[in-house]
C-alpha positions as CSV (number, residue, x, y, z in Angstrom):
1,X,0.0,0.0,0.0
2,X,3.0,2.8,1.1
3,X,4.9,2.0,-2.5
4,X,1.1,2.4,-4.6
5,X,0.7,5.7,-2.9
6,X,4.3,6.7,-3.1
7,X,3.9,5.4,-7.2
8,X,0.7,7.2,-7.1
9,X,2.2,10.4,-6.3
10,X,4.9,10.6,-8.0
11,X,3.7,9.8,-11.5
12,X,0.5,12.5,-11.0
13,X,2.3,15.4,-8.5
14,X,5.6,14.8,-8.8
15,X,8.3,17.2,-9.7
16,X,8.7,16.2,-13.2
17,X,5.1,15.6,-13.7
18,X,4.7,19.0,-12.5
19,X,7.3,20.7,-14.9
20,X,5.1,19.2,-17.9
21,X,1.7,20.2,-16.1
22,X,3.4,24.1,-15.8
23,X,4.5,24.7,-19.2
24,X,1.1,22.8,-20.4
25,X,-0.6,25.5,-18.4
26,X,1.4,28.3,-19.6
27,X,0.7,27.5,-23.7
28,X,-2.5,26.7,-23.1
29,X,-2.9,30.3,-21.6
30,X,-1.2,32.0,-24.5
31,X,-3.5,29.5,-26.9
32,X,-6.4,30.6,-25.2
33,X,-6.0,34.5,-24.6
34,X,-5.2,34.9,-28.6
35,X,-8.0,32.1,-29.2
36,X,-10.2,34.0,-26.5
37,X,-9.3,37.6,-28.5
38,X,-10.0,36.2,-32.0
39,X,-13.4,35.4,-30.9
40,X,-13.8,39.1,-29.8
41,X,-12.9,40.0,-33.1
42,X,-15.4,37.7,-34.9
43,X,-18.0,39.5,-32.5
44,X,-16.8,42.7,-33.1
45,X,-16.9,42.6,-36.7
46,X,-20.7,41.1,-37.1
47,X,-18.9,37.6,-38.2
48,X,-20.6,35.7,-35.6
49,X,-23.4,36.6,-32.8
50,X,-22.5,35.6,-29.2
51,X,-25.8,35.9,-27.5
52,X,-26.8,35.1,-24.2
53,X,-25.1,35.8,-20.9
54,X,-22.2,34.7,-22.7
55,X,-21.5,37.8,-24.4
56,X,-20.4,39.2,-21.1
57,X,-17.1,37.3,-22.4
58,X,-17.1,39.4,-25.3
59,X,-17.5,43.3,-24.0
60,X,-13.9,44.4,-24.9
61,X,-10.4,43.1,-25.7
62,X,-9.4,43.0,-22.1
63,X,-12.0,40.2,-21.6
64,X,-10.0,38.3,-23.5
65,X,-7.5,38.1,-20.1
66,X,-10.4,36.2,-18.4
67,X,-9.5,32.9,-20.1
68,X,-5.9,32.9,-19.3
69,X,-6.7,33.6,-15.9
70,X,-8.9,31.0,-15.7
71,X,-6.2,28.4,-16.4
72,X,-3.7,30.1,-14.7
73,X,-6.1,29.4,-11.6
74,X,-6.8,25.7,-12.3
75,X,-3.1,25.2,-12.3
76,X,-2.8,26.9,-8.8
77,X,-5.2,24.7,-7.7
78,X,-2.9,22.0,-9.1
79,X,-0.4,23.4,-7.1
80,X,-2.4,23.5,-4.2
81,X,-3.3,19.7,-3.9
82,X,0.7,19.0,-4.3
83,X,1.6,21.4,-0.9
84,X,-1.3,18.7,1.0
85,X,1.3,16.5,2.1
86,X,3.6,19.2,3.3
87,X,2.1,20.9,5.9
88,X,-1.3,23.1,6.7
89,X,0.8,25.9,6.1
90,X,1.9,25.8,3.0
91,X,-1.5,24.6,1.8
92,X,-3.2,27.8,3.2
93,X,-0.7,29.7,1.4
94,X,-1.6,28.1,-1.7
95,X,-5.0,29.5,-0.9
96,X,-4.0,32.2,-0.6
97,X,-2.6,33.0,-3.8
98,X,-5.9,31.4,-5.4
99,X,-7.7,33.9,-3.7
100,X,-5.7,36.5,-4.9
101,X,-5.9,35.5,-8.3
102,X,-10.0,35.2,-8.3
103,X,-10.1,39.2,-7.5
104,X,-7.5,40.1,-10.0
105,X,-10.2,37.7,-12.9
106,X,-13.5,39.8,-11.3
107,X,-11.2,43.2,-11.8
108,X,-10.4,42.3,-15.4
109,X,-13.8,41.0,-16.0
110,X,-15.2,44.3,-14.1
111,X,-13.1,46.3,-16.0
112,X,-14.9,46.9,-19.5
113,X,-18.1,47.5,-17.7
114,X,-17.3,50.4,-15.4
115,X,-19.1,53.4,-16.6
116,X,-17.0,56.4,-16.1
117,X,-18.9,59.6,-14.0
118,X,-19.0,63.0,-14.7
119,X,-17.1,65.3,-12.9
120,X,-16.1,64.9,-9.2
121,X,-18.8,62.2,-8.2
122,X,-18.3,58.7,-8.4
123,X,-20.5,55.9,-10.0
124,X,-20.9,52.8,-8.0
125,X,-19.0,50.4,-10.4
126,X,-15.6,52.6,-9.5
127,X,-16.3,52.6,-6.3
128,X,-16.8,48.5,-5.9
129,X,-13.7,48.5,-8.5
130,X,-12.0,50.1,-5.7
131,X,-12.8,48.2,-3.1
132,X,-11.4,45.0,-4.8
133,X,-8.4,46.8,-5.7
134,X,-7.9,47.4,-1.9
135,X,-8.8,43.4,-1.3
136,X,-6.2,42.6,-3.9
137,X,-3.6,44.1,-2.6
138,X,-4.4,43.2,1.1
139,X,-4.7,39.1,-0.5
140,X,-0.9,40.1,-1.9
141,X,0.7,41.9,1.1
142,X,-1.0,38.8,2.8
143,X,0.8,36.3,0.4
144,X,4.3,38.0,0.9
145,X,4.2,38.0,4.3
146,X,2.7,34.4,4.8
147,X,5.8,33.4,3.4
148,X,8.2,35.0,4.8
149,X,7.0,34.5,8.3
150,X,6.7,30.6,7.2
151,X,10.3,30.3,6.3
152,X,11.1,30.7,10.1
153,X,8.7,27.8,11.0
154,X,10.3,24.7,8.5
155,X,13.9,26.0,9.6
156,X,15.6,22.6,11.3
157,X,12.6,20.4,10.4
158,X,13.4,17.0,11.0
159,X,10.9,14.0,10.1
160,X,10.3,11.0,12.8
161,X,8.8,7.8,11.5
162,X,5.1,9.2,12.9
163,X,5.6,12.5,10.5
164,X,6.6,9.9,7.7
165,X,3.5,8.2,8.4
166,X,1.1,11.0,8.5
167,X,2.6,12.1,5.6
168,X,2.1,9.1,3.7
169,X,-1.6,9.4,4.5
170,X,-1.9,13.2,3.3
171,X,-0.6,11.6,0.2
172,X,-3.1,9.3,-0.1
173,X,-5.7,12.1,0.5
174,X,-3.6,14.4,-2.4
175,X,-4.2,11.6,-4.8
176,X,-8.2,11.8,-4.1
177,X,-8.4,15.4,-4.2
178,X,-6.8,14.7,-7.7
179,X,-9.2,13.2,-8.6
180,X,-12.2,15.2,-7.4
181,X,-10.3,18.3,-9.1
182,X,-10.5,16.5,-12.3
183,X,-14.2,15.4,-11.8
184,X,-15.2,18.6,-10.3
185,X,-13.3,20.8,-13.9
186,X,-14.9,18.5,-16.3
187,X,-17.9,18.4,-14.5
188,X,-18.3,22.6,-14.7
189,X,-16.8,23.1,-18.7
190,X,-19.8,20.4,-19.7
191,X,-22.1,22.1,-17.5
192,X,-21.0,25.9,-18.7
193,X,-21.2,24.4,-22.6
194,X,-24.3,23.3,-21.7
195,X,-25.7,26.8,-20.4
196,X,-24.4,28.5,-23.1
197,X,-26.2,26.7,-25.7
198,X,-29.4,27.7,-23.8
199,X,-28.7,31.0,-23.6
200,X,-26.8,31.1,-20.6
201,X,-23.2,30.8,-19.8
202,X,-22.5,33.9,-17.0
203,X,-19.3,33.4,-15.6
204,X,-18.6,34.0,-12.3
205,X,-15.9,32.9,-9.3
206,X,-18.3,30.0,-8.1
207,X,-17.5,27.7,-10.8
208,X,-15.5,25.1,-10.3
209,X,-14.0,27.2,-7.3
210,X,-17.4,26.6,-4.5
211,X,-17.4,23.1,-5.4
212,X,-13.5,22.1,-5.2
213,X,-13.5,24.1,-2.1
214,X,-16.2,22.2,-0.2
215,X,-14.3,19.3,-0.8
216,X,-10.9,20.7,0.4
217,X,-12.5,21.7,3.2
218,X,-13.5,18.2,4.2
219,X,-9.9,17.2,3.2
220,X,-8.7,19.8,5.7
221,X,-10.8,18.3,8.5
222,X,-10.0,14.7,7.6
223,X,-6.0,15.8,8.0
224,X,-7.1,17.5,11.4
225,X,-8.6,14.3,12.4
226,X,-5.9,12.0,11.4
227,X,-3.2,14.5,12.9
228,X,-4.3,14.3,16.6
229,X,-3.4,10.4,16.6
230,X,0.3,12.3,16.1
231,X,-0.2,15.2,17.7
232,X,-2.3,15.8,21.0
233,X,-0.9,18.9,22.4
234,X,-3.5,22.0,22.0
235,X,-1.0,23.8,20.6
236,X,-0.7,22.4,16.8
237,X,-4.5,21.3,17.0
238,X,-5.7,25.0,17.5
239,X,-3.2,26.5,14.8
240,X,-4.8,23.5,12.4
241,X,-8.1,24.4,13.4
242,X,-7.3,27.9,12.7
243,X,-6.2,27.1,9.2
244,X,-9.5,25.2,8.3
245,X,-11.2,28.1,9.5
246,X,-9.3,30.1,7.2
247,X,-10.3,28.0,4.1
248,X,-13.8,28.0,5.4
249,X,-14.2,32.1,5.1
250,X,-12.5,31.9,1.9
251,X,-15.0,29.3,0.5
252,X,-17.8,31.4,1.7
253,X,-16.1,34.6,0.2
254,X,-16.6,32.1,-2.9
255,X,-19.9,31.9,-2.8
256,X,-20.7,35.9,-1.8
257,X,-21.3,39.1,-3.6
258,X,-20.2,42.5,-3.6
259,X,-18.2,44.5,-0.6
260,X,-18.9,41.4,1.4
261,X,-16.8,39.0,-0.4
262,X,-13.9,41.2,-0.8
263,X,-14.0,41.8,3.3
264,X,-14.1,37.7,3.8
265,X,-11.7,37.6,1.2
266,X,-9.3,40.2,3.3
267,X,-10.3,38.7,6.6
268,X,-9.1,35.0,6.1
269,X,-5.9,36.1,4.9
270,X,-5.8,38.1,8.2
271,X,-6.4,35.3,10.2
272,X,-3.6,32.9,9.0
273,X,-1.5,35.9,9.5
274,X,-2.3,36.1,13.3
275,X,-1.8,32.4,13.3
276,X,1.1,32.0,12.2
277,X,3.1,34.5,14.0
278,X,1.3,33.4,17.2
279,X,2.7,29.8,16.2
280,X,6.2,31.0,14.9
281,X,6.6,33.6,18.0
282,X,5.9,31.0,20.5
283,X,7.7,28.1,19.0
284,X,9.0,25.1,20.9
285,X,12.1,23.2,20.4
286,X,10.1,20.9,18.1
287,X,8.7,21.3,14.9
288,X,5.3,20.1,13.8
289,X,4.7,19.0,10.1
């Protein structure tokens, strides 16, 4: 069972499979923002009629940024389900850049419907473009500084044969968020192809993204679970806690609208933050995975 999942992992996240999956990502991007831009053009010229809520995809040239994004994002997510077997930590920081990424998409999305005001007042689009600049840069400044204050905690990490075993498992549960990340994409292109050709086809953060995180959160609690066989001091169990309490804000920041989304957004990035340097400031002579 240890070599399957050890196999298992290696030939879908490991580092060379991970290489190919990067610069896969990065042509399809380019492919897609020039295929996403020549569809623009088609609609701009009167050569073809995108109708529907689907036309929101074809407002302006800078819409065309929304599909590169896009995959951008799915292979953070990628990324993400690799850091599981690492450590909480690492995996919330993935989130974090996820989240950071979703609020730059809605600004370029946002972007070609703001309606300028006249004179000194200001419309409600720039003002709620505004507000999710200042979420986007609190998500970054959040980002930068998750890291840096992480670096302190995996300094003279050592792994015991419990870490070696917990880590084995987190593998095994890497693998199956694999796979429900696979499921979960195919299952929201089929069902946005599906929209579209009835006249639907809005886009928004919640596909894909409210569904996968659901799942992860589950994932998260499952690793909290399984971690207290290794770990019983209240210590790591509260800074775990914390972290699935991050993820939890952010999937709810998922699934709301307007100001309120970018203050969840802002707020969970906050609170792994304060966990962390709680947990780094007052760090024992042992490290926890």
């Amino acid at each position: 069972m240890r070599g399957a999942i050890e196999t298992g992992f290696e030939r879908s996240m490991g580092d060379e499979v991970d290489d190919s999956v990067r610069k896969f990502a990065i042509v399809a991007a380019v492919v897609g923002f020039f295929a996403h831009l020549s569809l623009w053009a088609l609609d701009n010229s009167g050569r073809i009629v995108v109708a529907g809520d689907s036309a929101e995809l074809v407002q302006s040239p800078l819409s065309a940024l929304y599909t590169p994004f896009s995959i951008l994002l799915t292979y953070e997510v990628y990324q993400l389900i690799r850091t599981i077997p690492e450590s909480f930590s690492s995996s919330v920081g993935k989130q974090y850049e996820i989240a950071t990424l979703l609020v730059v998409r809605d600004i370029l999305k946002r972007l070609p419907e703001v309606d300028g005001s006249d004179g000194w007042s200001v419309g409600d689009d720039v003002s709620f473009l505004l507000v999710e600049c200042a979420a986007f840069l609190a998500l970054f400044y959040t980002a930068l500084t998750y890291y840096n204050m992480r670096k302190h905690e995996d300094v003279n990490h050592q792994v015991s044969d419990d870490v070696s075993v917990f880590i084995l498992t987190k593998k095994a549960i890497a693998i199956f968020m694999l796979v429900i990340f696979v499921i979960i994409a195919l299952t929201s292109v089929t069902g946005w192809i599906a929209a579209v050709q009835e006249g639907g086809g809005s886009v928004d953060r919640t596909i894909f993204f409210l569904d996968f995180f659901t799942f992860l959160i589950l994932a998260d609690i499952l690793i909290l679970l399984i971690s207290y066989w290794f770990y019983t001091d209240f210590r790591n169990l509260a800074r775990n806690t914390g972290f699935v309490l991050s993820t939890v804000i952010i999937r709810v920041a998922i699934s709301a609208a307007g100001v309120s989304s970018m203050i969840l957004f802002t707020l969970s990035g906050v609170l792994g933050i304060a966990i962390l340097r709680m947990f780094v400031t007052n760090k024992p002579s042992e490290a926890c995975a």
